[in-house]
Each structure stands twice: as structure tokens, then as C-alpha cells.
Residue, then its C-alpha position, 0 to 999 in steps of 0.5 A: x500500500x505504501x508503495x501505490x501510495x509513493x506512486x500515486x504522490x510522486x506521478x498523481x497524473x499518470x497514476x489518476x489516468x491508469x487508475x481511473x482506466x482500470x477501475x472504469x473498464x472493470x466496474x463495467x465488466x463486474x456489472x455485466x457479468x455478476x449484476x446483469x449475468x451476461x453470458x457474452x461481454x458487451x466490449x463496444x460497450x466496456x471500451x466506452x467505459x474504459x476510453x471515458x475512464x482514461x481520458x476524461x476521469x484521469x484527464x480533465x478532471x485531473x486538470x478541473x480539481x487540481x490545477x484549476x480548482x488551485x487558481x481558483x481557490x489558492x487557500x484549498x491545499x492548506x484548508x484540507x491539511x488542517x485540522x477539524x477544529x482549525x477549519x471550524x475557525x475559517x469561515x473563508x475555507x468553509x466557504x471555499x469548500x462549498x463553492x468547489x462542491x457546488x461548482x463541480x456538482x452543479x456546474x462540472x457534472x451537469x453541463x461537463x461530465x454527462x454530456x461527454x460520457x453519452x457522447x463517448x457511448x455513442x461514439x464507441x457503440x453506434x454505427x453512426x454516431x451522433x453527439x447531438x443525439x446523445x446529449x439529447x438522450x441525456x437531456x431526457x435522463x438528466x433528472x433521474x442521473x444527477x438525482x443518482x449521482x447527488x446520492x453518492x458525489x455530494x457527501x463524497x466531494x465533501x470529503x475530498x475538496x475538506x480532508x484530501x491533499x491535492x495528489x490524493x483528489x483523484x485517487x479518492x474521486x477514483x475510488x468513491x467511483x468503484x460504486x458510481x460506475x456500478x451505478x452508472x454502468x446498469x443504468x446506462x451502460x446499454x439502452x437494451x434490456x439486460x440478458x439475464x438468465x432466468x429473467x422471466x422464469x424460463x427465458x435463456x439470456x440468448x432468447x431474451x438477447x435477441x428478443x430485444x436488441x432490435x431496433x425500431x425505426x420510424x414511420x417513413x415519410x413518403x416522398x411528394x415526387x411519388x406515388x404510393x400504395x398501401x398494400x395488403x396481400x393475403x392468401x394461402x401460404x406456399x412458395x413462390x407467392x412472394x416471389x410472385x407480387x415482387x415480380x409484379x412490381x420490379x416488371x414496372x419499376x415500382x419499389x417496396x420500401x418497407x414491409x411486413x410479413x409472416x405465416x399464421x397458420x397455413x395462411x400468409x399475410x403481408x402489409x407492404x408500402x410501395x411507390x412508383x412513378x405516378x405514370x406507372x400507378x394505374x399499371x401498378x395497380x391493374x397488376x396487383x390486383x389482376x388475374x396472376x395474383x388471384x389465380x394463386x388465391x391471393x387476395x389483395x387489397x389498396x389504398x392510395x398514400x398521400x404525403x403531406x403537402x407543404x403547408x400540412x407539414x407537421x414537424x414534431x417535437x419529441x421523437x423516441x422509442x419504446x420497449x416492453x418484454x415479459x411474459x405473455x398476458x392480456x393487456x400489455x399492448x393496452x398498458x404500454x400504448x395507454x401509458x404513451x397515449x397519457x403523456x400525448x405521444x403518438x405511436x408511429x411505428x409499432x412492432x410486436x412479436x411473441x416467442x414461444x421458448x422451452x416446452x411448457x413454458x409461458x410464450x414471451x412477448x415483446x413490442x417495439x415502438x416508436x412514437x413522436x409528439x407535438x409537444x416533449x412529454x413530461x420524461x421523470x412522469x413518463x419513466x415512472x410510468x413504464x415502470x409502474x407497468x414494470x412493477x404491476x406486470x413483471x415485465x422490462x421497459x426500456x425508454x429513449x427520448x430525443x428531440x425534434x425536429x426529426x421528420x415528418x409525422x406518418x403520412x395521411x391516407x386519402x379516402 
């Protein structure tokens, strides 16, 4: 112990960097293997908290308590050397303590430290990282984060800006952090469900994994240059039937943007958005529902899409998703769907499957949704909400909220 003591006093830089490196990236990994029992290490999401650790835990906090917060407050280093009963008789390093509490809780950490860690996440584990995003999505968690980090940061930074020599900020930051990363790891190491073994009873961790890993775009915004079609086909199921309707629509250029389909039973159903130029439309229509597709069994219906014209534009204001996995039961659609319909959002896109997992044992469901709202929902309300359904239904939620202007709510259709 002496000897990390040595170290840490003779090189506090470069001891804060490897410290704060190691604690960050092996909290994280502690979280997901003991806390959320993962079977497979999420490591695009350990090398974020590795990467955040290092450089800003170890770096620009180093440079904010130290160098910094020394300029600022010249009398610090020798407030914390004396005794209890000397700082009781200064009233100036009493105060000076309080401003430093304040300006790294209250200014440092909300408008600093937060912002960067969601950017740093989105950075490692997006395919298309977007700093505005992700401090939209802390802007939406901001309440509940630094409700969470006051609890543990507050009495901790206290201590350390009252007792803690200036080589020893950043030590004791680090190791107050071994429960903050803990904390901040299962809160928002992964937007995802945890995979836990067992979590319902009966579901492997993989099931679940793949269950809810999956991501909810939202509704399309049709182009004014377009013609477009709503499209439901349905029939008997056998091969070829799929093949048949593509092959109708490549034949006069039209397109199939986005679709859904799946085998109930032995029948098929497919709900498909198609567009084509509005010179092909009538062909395109004549083809859909001529003879070949009949002969098959297949019956289908249209209905024309009309986009919103540039003066019926509605441009949100609130964009987000989400998601709600448990146990199969009556009602969860209604819960979720009443919830978001409470705080006057609107779904736009709606997903929803159930899996059946080991033989006699309940069918999982889980629904994915995006939503949008002309005004931003009350976030905290909203959160306690979902997990209100959490605690009544046994069931996981999972919620983001990002600004608008985004896009186009979904597109009317014509009658």
C-alpha cells in the first residue's frame, strides 16, 4: 500500500489516468457479468467505459480539481491539511469548500461530465454516431442521473475538496467511483434490456438477447415526387407467392420500401408500402390486383398514400422509442400504448412479436415502438410510468427520448 501510495504522490497524473482506466473498464465488466449475468461481454460497450475512464476521469478532471480548482481557490491545499477544529475557525475555507462542491456538482457534472460520457457511448457503440443525439438522450435522463449521482458525489466531494491533499483528489474521486460506475454502468451502460438468465422464469439470456436488441425505426415519410400504395396481400401460404407480387412490381419499376410479413397458420399475410412513378400507378395497380395474383388465391387489397403537402407539414417535437418484454398476458399492448397515449405521444411505428421458448413454458412477448409528439412529454412522469407497468406486470421497459425536429409525422391516407 505504501508503495501505490509513493506512486500515486510522486506521478498523481499518470497514476489518476491508469487508475481511473482500470477501475472504469472493470466496474463495467463486474456489472455485466455478476449484476446483469451476461453470458457474452458487451466490449463496444466496456471500451466506452474504459476510453471515458482514461481520458476524461484521469484527464480533465485531473486538470478541473487540481490545477484549476488551485487558481481558483489558492487557500484549498492548506484548508484540507488542517485540522477539524482549525477549519471550524475559517469561515473563508468553509466557504471555499462549498463553492468547489457546488461548482463541480452543479456546474462540472451537469453541463461537463454527462454530456461527454453519452457522447463517448455513442461514439464507441453506434454505427453512426451522433453527439447531438446523445446529449439529447441525456437531456431526457438528466433528472433521474444527477438525482443518482447527488446520492453518492455530494457527501463524497465533501470529503475530498475538506480532508484530501491535492495528489490524493483523484485517487479518492477514483475510488468513491468503484460504486458510481456500478451505478452508472446498469443504468446506462446499454439502452437494451439486460440478458439475464432466468429473467422471466424460463427465458435463456440468448432468447431474451435477441428478443430485444432490435431496433425500431420510424414511420417513413413518403416522398411528394411519388406515388404510393398501401398494400395488403393475403392468401394461402406456399412458395413462390412472394416471389410472385415482387415480380409484379420490379416488371414496372415500382419499389417496396418497407414491409411486413409472416405465416399464421397455413395462411400468409403481408402489409407492404410501395411507390412508383405516378405514370406507372394505374399499371401498378391493374397488376396487383389482376388475374396472376388471384389465380394463386391471393387476395389483395389498396389504398392510395398521400404525403403531406407543404403547408400540412407537421414537424414534431419529441421523437423516441419504446420497449416492453415479459411474459405473455392480456393487456400489455393496452398498458404500454395507454401509458404513451397519457403523456400525448403518438405511436408511429409499432412492432410486436411473441416467442414461444422451452416446452411448457409461458410464450414471451415483446413490442417495439416508436412514437413522436407535438409537444416533449413530461420524461421523470413518463419513466415512472413504464415502470409502474414494470412493477404491476413483471415485465422490462426500456425508454429513449430525443428531440425534434426529426421528420415528418406518418403520412395521411386519402379516402
Amino acid at each position: 500500500m505504501s508503495a501505490i501510495l509513493r506512486l500515486a504522490k510522486t506521478y498523481p497524473f499518470r497514476f489518476g489516468l491508469g487508475y481511473s482506466l482500470m477501475k472504469t473498464s472493470g466496474c463495467d465488466l463486474m456489472v455485466q457479468k455478476v449484476v446483469e449475468k451476461r453470458e457474452i461481454i458487451d466490449w463496444k460497450r466496456n471500451i466506452a467505459f474504459g476510453a471515458f475512464g482514461f481520458f476524461y476521469l484521469g484527464g480533465v478532471q485531473y486538470m478541473i480539481y487540481v490545477p484549476l480548482f488551485s487558481r481558483i481557490f489558492p487557500n484549498a491545499a492548506a484548508f484540507a491539511g488542517k485540522s477539524v477544529a482549525d477549519k471550524l475557525r475559517d469561515p473563508r475555507g468553509i466557504r471555499d469548500l462549498f463553492a468547489q462542491v457546488f461548482l463541480d456538482q452543479g456546474v462540472h457534472h451537469p453541463l461537463m461530465y454527462f454530456p461527454v460520457f453519452y457522447m463517448i457511448k455513442d461514439f464507441v457503440t453506434s454505427d453512426s454516431p451522433n453527439p447531438v443525439c446523445a446529449v439529447n438522450q441525456y437531456i431526457g435522463n438528466m433528472n433521474e442521473d444527477l438525482v443518482a449521482l447527488w446520492k453518492v458525489w455530494i457527501p463524497s466531494t465533501l470529503l475530498n475538496f475538506a480532508f484530501m491533499p491535492m495528489w490524493a483528489r483523484i485517487p479518492w474521486v477514483a475510488s468513491t467511483s468503484l460504486i458510481w460506475t456500478c451505478i452508472l454502468s446498469a443504468m446506462r451502460g446499454s439502452s437494451e434490456v439486460p440478458a439475464e438468465e432466468g429473467v422471466f422464469g424460463h427465458v435463456d439470456a440468448q432468447t431474451l438477447g435477441l428478443m430485444t436488441t432490435s431496433a425500431i425505426a420510424p414511420a417513413p415519410r413518403l416522398s411528394p415526387d411519388k406515388s404510393h400504395l398501401l398494400v395488403t396481400a393475403m392468401g394461402p401460404d406456399r412458395p413462390g407467392v412472394i416471389a410472385a407480387i415482387a415480380r409484379e412490381l420490379y416488371g414496372l419499376d415500382a419499389s417496396i420500401s418497407h414491409s411486413k410479413m409472416m405465416c399464421l397458420g397455413a395462411e400468409f399475410c403481408i402489409v407492404m408500402h410501395v411507390e412508383c412513378s405516378e405514370a406507372q400507378l394505374k399499371a401498378v395497380r391493374a397488376a396487383l390486383g389482376g388475374a396472376s395474383l388471384a389465380g394463386k388465391g391471393v387476395e389483395v387489397l389498396l389504398r392510395d398514400l398521400q404525403p403531406h403537402s407543404d403547408s400540412s407539414k407537421v414537424v414534431p417535437a419529441v421523437t423516441g422509442r419504446v420497449s416492453l418484454t415479459g411474459i405473455d398476458r392480456p393487456g400489455l399492448l393496452y398498458r404500454l400504448s395507454d401509458t404513451l397515449s397519457a403523456a400525448g405521444l403518438n405511436i408511429d411505428h409499432l412492432q410486436t412479436e411473441q416467442l414461444r421458448t422451452k416446452r411448457g413454458a409461458p410464450p414471451l412477448f415483446n413490442t417495439q415502438c416508436h412514437f413522436c409528439g407535438d409537444k416533449r412529454p413530461d420524461v421523470p412522469s413518463l419513466r415512472a410510468g413504464l415502470q409502474k407497468l414494470e412493477a404491476e406486470l413483471g415485465v422490462k421497459c426500456t425508454l429513449e427520448v430525443a428531440e425534434g425536429p426529426r421528420r415528418h409525422l406518418t403520412s395521411t391516407i386519402s379516402h
